[in-house]
ChimeraX commands (.cxc) that place a marker at each C-alpha (Angstrom):
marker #1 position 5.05,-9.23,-4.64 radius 0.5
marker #1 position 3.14,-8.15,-7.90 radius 0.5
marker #1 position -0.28,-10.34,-6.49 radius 0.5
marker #1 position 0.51,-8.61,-2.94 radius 0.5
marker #1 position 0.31,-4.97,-4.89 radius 0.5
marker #1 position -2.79,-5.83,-7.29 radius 0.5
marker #1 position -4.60,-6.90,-3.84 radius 0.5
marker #1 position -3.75,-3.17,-2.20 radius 0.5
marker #1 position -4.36,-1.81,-5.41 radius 0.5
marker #1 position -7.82,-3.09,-6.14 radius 0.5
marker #1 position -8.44,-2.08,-2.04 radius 0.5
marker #1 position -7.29,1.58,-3.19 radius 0.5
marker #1 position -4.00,1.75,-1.34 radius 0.5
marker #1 position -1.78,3.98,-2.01 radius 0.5
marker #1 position 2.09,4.06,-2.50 radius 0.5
marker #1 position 2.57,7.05,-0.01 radius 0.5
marker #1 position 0.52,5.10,2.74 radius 0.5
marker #1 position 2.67,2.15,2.80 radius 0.5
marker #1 position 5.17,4.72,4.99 radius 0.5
marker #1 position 2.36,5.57,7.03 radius 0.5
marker #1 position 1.61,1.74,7.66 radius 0.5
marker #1 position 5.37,0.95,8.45 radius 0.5
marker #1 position 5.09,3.71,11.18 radius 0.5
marker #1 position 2.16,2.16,12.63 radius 0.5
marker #1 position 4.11,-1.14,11.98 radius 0.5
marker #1 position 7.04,-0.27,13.92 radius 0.5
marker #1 position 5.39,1.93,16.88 radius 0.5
marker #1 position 2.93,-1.11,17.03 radius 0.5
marker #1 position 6.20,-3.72,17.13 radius 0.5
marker #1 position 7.64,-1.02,19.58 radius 0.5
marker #1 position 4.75,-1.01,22.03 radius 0.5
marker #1 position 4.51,-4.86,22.33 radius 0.5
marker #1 position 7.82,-5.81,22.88 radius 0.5
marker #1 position 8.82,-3.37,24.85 radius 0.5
marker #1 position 11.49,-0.55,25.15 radius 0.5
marker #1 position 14.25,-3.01,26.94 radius 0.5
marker #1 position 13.39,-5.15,23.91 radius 0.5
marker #1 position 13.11,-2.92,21.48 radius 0.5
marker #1 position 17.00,-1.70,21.08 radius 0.5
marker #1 position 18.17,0.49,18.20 radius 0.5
marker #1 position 19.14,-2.97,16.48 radius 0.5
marker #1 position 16.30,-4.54,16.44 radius 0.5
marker #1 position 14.40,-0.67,15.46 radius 0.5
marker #1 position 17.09,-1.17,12.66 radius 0.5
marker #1 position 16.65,-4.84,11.42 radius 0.5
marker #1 position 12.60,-4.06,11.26 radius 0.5
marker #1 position 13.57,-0.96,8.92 radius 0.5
marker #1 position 15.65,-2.70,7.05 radius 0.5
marker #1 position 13.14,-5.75,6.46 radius 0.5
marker #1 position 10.37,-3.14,5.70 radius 0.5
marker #1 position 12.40,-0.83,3.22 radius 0.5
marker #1 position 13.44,-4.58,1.81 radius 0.5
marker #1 position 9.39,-4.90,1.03 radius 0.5
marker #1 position 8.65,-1.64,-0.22 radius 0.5
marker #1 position 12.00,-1.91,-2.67 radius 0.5
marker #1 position 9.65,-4.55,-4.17 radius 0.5
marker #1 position 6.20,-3.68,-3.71 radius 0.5
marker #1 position 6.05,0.13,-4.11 radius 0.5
marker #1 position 7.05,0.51,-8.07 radius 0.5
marker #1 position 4.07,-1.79,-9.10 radius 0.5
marker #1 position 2.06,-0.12,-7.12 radius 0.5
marker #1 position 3.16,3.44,-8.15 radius 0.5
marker #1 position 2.80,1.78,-11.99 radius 0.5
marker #1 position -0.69,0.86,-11.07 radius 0.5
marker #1 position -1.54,4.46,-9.79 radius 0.5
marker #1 position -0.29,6.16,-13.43 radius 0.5
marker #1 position -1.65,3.32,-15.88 radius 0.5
marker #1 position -4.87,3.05,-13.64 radius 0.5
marker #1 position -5.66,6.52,-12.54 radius 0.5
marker #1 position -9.35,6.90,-12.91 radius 0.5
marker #1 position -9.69,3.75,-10.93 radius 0.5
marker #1 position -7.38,4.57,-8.13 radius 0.5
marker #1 position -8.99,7.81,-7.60 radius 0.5
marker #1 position -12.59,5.98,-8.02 radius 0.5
marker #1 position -11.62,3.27,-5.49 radius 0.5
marker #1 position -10.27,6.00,-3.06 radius 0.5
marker #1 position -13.74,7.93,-3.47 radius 0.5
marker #1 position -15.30,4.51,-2.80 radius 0.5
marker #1 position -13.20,3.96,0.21 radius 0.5
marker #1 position -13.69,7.39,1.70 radius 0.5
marker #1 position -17.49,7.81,0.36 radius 0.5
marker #1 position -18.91,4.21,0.38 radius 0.5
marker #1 position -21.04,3.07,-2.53 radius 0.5
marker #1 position -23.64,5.95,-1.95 radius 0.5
marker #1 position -24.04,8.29,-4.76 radius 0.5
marker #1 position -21.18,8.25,-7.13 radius 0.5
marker #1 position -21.03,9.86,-10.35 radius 0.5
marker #1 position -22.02,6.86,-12.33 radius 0.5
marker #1 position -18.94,6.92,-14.97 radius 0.5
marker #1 position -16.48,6.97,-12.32 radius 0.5
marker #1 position -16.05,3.44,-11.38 radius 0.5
marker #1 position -14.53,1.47,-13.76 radius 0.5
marker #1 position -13.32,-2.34,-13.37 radius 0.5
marker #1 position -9.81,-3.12,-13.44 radius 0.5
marker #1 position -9.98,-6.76,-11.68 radius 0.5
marker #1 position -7.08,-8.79,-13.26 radius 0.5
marker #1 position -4.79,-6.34,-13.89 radius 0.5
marker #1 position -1.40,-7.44,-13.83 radius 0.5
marker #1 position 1.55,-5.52,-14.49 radius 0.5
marker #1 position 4.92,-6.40,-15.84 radius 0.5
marker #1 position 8.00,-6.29,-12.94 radius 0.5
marker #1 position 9.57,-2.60,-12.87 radius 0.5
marker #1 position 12.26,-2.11,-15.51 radius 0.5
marker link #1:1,2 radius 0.2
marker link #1:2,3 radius 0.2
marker link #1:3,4 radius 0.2
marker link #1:4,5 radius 0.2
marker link #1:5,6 radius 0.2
marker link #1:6,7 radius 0.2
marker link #1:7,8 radius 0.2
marker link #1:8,9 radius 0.2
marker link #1:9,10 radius 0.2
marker link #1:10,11 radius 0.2
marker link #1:11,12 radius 0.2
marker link #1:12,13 radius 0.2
marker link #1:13,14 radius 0.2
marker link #1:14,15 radius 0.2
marker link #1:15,16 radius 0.2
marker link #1:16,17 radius 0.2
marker link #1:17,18 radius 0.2
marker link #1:18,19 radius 0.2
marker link #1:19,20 radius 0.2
marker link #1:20,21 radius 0.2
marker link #1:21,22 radius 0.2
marker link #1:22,23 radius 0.2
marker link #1:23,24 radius 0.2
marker link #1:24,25 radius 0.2
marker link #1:25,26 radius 0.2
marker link #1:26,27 radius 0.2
marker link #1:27,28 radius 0.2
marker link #1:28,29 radius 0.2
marker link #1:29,30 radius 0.2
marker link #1:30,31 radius 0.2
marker link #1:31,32 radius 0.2
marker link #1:32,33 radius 0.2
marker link #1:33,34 radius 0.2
marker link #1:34,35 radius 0.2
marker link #1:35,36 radius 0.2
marker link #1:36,37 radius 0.2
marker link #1:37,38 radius 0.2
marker link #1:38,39 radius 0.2
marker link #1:39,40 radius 0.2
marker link #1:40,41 radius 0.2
marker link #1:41,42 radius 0.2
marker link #1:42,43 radius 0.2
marker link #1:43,44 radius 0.2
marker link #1:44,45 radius 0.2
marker link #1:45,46 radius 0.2
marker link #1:46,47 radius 0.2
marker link #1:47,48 radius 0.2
marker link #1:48,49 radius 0.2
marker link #1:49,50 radius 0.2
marker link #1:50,51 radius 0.2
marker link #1:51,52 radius 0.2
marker link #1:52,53 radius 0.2
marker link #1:53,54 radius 0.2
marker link #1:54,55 radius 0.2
marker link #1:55,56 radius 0.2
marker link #1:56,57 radius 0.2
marker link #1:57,58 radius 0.2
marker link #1:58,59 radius 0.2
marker link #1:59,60 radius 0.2
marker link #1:60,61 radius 0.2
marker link #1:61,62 radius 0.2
marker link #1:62,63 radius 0.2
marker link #1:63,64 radius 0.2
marker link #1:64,65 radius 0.2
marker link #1:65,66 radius 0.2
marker link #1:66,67 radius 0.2
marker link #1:67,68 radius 0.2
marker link #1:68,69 radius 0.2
marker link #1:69,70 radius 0.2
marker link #1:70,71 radius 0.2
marker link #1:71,72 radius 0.2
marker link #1:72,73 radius 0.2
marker link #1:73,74 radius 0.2
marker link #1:74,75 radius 0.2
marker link #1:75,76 radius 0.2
marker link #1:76,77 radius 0.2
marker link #1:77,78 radius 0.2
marker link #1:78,79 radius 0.2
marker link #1:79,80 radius 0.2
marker link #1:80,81 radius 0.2
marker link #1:81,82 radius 0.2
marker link #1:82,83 radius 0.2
marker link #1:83,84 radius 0.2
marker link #1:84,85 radius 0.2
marker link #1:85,86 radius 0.2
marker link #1:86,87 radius 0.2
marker link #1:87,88 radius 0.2
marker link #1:88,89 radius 0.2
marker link #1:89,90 radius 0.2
marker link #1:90,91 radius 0.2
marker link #1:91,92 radius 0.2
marker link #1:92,93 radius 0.2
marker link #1:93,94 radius 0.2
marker link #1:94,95 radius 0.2
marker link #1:95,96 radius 0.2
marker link #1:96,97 radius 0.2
marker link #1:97,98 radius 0.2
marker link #1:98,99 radius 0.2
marker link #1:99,100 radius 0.2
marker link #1:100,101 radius 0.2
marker link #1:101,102 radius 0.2
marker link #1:102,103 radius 0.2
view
């Protein structure tokens, strides 16, 4: 789970946009499937599997976001912005980060 949260983090992910990707998730899971298919357990089991992942995933990630601030916010500019013309001291490298499981 930690090498699953370093990859989002170095892409600038952030914690609170894991919920909005489980909403696309689910509508997505929703849409294919079907409505017949689709009953509230099955709605149910894929929120339980999904709050299973973020259990795991989101405190490295939210760990990454407070040790690794100036990057996050850097690598969200970059994400938003591109590689155009960035204030020079704003990107920093953080590759190989690796962070301890939560306590």
């Amino acid at each position: 789970m930690e090498n699953l949260a370093n990859i989002h983090n170095k892409m600038g992910v952030k914690a609170v946009e894991y919920g909005i990707a489980g909403e696309a998730l689910f509508h997505t899971v929703q849409k294919c499937i079907g409505p017949t298919e689709f009953t509230p357990d099955v709605g149910a089991g894929w929120t339980k599997i999904y709050s299973k992942f973020l259990k795991y995933l989101i405190p490295y990630v939210v760990r990454f976001e407070l040790e690794h601030k100036a990057q996050s916010k850097a690598i969200a500019w970059k994400r938003e912005h591109g590689d155009g013309d960035a204030p020079h001291d704003m990107f920093t490298k953080h590759e190989g980060v690796s962070m301890s499981a939560p306590v």
